[in-house]
C-alpha positions in Angstrom: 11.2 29.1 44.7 12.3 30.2 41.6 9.9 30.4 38.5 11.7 28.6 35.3 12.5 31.2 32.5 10.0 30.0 29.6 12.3 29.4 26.3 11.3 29.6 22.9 8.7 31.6 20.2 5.4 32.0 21.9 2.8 29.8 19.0 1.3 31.9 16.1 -2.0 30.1 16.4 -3.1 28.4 12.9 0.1 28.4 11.3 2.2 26.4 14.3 -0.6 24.2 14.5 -0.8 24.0 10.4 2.9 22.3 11.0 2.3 20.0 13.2 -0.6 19.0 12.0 1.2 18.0 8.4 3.9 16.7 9.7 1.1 14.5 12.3 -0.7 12.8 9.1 2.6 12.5 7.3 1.7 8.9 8.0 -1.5 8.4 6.3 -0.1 10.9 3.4 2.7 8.3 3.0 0.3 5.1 2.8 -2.0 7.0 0.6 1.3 7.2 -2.0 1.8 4.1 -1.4 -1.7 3.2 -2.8 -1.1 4.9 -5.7 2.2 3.5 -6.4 1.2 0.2 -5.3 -1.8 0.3 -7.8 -0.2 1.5 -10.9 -2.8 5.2 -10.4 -0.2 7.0 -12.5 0.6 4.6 -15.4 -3.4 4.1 -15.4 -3.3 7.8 -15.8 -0.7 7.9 -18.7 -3.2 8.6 -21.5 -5.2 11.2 -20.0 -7.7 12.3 -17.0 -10.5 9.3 -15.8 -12.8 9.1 -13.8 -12.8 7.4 -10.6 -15.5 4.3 -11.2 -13.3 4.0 -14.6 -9.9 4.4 -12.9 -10.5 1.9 -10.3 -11.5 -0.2 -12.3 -8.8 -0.4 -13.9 -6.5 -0.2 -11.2 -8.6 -3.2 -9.6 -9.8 -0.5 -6.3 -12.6 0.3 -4.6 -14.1 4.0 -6.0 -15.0 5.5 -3.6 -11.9 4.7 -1.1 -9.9 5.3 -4.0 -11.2 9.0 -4.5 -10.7 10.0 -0.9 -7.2 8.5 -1.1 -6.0 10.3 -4.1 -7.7 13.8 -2.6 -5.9 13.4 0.4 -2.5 13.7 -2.4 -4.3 16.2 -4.2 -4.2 17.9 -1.0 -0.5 17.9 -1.0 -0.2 18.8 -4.5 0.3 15.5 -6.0 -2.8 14.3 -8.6 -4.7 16.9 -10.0 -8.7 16.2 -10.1 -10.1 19.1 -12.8 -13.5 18.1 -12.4 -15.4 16.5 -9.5 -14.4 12.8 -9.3 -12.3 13.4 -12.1 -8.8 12.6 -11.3 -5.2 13.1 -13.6 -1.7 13.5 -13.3 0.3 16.9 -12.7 4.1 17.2 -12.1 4.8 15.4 -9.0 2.3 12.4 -10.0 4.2 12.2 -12.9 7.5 10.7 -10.5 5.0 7.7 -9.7 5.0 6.4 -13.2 7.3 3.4 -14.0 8.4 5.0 -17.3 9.4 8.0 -15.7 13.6 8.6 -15.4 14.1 9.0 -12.0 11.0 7.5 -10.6 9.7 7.4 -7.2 7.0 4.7 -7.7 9.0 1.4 -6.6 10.7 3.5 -3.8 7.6 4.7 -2.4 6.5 0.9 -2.9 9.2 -0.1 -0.6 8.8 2.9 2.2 5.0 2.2 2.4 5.0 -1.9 3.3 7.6 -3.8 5.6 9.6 -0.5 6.4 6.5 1.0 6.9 5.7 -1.3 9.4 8.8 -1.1 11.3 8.1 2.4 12.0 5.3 1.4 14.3 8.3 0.6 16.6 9.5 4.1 16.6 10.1 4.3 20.1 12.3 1.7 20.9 14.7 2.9 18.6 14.8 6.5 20.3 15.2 4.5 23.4 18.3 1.8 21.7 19.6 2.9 19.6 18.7 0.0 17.8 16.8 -0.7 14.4 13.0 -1.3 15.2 12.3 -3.2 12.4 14.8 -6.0 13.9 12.0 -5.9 16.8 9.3 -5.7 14.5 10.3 -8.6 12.3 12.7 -10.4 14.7 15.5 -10.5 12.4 17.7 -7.6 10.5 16.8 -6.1 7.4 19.0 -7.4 4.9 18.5 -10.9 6.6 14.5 -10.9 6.1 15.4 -9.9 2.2 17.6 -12.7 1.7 14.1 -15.1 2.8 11.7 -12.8 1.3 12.2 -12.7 -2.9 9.2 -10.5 -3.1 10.7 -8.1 -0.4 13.9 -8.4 -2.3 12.8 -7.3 -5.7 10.9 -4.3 -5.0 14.1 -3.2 -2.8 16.4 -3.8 -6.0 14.0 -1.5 -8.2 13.5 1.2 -5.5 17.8 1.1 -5.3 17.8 1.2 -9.3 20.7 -1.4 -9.2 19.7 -2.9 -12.7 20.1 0.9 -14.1 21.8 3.8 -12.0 24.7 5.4 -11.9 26.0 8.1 -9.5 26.0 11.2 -11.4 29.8 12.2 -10.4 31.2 9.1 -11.3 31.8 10.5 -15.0 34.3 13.0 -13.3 36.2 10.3 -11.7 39.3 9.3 -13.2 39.4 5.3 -13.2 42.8 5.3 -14.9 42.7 3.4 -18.4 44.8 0.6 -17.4 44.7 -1.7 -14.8 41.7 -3.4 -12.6 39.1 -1.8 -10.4 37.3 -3.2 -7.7 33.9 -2.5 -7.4 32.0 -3.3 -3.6 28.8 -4.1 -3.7 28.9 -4.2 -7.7 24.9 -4.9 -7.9 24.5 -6.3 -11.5 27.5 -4.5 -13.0 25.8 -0.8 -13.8 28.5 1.1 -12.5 31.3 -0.9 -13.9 30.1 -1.4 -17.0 29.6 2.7 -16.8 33.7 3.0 -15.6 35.3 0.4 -18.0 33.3 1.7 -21.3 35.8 1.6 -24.1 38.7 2.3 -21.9 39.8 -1.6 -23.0 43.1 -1.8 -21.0 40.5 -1.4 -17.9 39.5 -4.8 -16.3 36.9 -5.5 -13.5 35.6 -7.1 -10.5 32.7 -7.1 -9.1 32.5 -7.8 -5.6 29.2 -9.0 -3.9 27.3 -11.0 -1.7 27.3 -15.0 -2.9 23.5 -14.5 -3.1 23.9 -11.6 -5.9 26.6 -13.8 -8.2 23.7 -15.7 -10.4 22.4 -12.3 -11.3 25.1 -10.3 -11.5 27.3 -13.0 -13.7 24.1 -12.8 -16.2 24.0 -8.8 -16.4 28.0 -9.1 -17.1 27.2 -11.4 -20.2 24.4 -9.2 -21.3 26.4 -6.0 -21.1 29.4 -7.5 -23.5 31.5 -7.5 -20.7 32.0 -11.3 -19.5 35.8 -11.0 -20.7 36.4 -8.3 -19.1 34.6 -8.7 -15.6 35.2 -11.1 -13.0 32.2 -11.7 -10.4 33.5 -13.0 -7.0 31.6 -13.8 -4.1 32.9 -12.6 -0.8 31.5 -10.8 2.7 32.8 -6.6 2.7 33.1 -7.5 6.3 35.5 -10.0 5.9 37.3 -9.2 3.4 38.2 -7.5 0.0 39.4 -9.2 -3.1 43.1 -7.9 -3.3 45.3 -6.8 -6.4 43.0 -4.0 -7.6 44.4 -0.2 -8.6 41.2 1.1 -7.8 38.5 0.2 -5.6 35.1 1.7 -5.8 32.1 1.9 -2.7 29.0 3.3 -4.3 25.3 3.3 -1.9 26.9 1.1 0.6 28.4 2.9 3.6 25.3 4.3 4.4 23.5 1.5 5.4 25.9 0.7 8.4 26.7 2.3 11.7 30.4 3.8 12.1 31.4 1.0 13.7 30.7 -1.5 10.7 32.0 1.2 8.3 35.5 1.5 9.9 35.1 -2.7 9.8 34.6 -2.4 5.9 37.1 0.4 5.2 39.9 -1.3 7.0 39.2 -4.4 4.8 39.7 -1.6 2.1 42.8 -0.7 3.4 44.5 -3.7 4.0 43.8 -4.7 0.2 45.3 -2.1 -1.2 48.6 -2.2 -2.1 50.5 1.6 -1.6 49.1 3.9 -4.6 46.3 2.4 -5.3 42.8 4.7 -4.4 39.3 4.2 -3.0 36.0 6.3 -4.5 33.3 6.1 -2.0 30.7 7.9 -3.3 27.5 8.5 -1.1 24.8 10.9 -0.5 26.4 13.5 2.0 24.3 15.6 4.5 24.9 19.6 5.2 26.6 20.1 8.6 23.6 22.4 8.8 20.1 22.2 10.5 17.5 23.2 8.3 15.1 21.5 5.7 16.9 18.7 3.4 15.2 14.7 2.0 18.5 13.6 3.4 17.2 14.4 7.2 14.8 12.5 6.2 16.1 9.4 4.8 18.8 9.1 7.9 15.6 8.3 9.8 14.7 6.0 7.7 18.3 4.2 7.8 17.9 4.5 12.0 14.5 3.2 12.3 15.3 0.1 9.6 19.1 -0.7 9.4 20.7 1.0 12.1 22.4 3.0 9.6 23.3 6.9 8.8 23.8 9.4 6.4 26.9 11.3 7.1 28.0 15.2 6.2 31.1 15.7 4.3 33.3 15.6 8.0 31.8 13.1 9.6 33.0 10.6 6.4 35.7 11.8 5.4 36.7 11.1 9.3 35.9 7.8 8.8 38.1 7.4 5.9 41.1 8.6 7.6 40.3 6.9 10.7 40.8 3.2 8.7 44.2 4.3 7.4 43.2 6.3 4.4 44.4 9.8 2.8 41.7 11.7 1.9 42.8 13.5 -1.4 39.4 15.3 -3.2 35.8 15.8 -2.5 33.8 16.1 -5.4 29.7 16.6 -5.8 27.4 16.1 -8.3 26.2 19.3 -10.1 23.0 20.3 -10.0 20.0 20.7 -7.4 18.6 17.0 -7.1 18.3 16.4 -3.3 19.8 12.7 -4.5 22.5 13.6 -6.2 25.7 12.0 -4.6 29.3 13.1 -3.6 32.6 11.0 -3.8 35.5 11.1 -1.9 38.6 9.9 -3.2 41.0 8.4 -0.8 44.7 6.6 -1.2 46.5 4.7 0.8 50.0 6.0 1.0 
């Protein structure tokens, strides 16, 4: 009998076991910035260094669980504590404050409670395939936000739909006449963003019939009600038709391939020849190696069934519902968020 050939880096002691070991309490690390988030620590913060009786009192905590909880992130290089039982902010606290561009606080809000949760479940979804939380909560995600409000708003400010705009979508060109589609339109941000004082530009915001009430509001507020149309509609049924351009922004993501070939061939077969599709998306390198986006696309497995994508991989997708890839563009800069957009036509 033959002895099997052992594969592999023999273990460097302390420092193979330092990895796993981090990457083993990533879990309570998580919950413990969820604590902080969840508590308002940073913005309590905002004036100067406290100490922790005074902190959690004001942050309505206990003090002693709440010093243990932010030295376990000072551990990690988030919260600074420059004298015993003193705590303040540093850099990286500084993302959990709700005045801060760019802030992490309401997405770490959302990771740390019912997605959280879900995780528990872990298993079954290397085993399925399928999302745990659906086990977890018996029902899909986007179904339990729908009957949870509470759920539903801290998803909308972790997603920034009230505010954000993909960085690349100033490097688009939108055309300045004509209308443009936009699936999945939130509250309006990105068309309000695309139709700016290009005035022979007209929109339509496309969303679920649960997002109108909101989203025809924001239109009014952003001076735009004459010039935007909110319609009500399913992406997986159909797409309103007649548009020149048709935008995707933060959607495909959230879907396996199978439901993204569903929602792109709706795409296709509402636009007319000539007229073009931006999808723009978070795209992940067709490289192994440390990147967020790794670990996000667990995050999308574990909750939604869902996937990030590299460059290939949705682009393929594209072509695969009909469509003509015809640029690739990415935002500029080293934010691990930034998105890409691929611009498509159907000939």
């Amino acid at each position: 009998m033959s002895t099997p050939t052992k594969t592999g880096n023999p273990p460097a002691g302390l420092a193979d076991r330092g990895v796993v070991m981090r990457v083993m309490f990533g879990a309570w690390l998580q919950q413990a910035l969820y604590v902080a988030a969840k508590l308002d620590v940073a913005d309590a913060l905002a004036d100067g260094p406290r100490a922790a009786a005074d902190l959690a009192d004001a942050v309505g905590a206990d003090p002693t669980a709440l010093t243990r909880f932010l030295r376990g992130l000072g551990a990690v290089g988030v919260f600074d504590e420059p004298a015993p039982g003193v705590f303040a902010l540093n850099g990286p606290a500084e993302y959990l404050r709700s005045d801060t561009v760019d802030t992490h606080k309401y997405i770490a809000i959302l990771h740390g409670e019912e997605a959280y949760a879900a995780c528990a479940e872990a298993l079954h979804t290397a085993r399925t395939g399928k999302p745990a939380f659906d086990k977890v909560y018996g029902t899909t995600y986007f179904d339990y936000l729908a009957e949870n409000p509470g759920a539903r708003s801290t998803f909308d400010q972790a997603m920034g739909r009230e505010t954000a705009v993909p960085q690349v979508v100033a490097g688009c060109d939108f055309g300045d006449v004509g209308v443009v589609v936009d699936v999945g339109g939130g509250t309006g941000a990105l068309l309000a963003a695309v139709l700016g004082d290009r005035n022979g530009l007209r929109g339509v915001l496309f969303d679920l019939p649960a997002a109108v009430a909101a989203a025809t509001a924001n239109v009014a507020r952003l001076g735009l009600a004459d010039r935007v149309e909110v319609v009500g509609g399913d992406a997986f049924e159909a797409f309103p038709p007649g548009g020149d351009v048709y935008s995707i922004s933060r959607v495909l993501h959230d879907f396996d391939d199978e439901q993204v070939l569903t929602v792109l061939g709706n795409a296709h077969r509402a636009m007319r020849p000539g007229a073009r599709l931006f999808v723009f998306d978070a795209l992940l390198p067709d490289r192994p190696g440390f990147n967020p986006g790794r670990f996000a696309d667990l995050g999308m497995l574990m909750v939604l069934g869902g996937r990030y994508r590299t460059q290939a991989e949705l682009c393929g997708l594209v072509e695969r519902a009909g469509l003509r890839v015809v640029a690739v563009r990415h935002a500029e800069g080293g934010d691990p968020r930034a998105e890409s957009v691929i611009e498509a036509t159907r000939d």
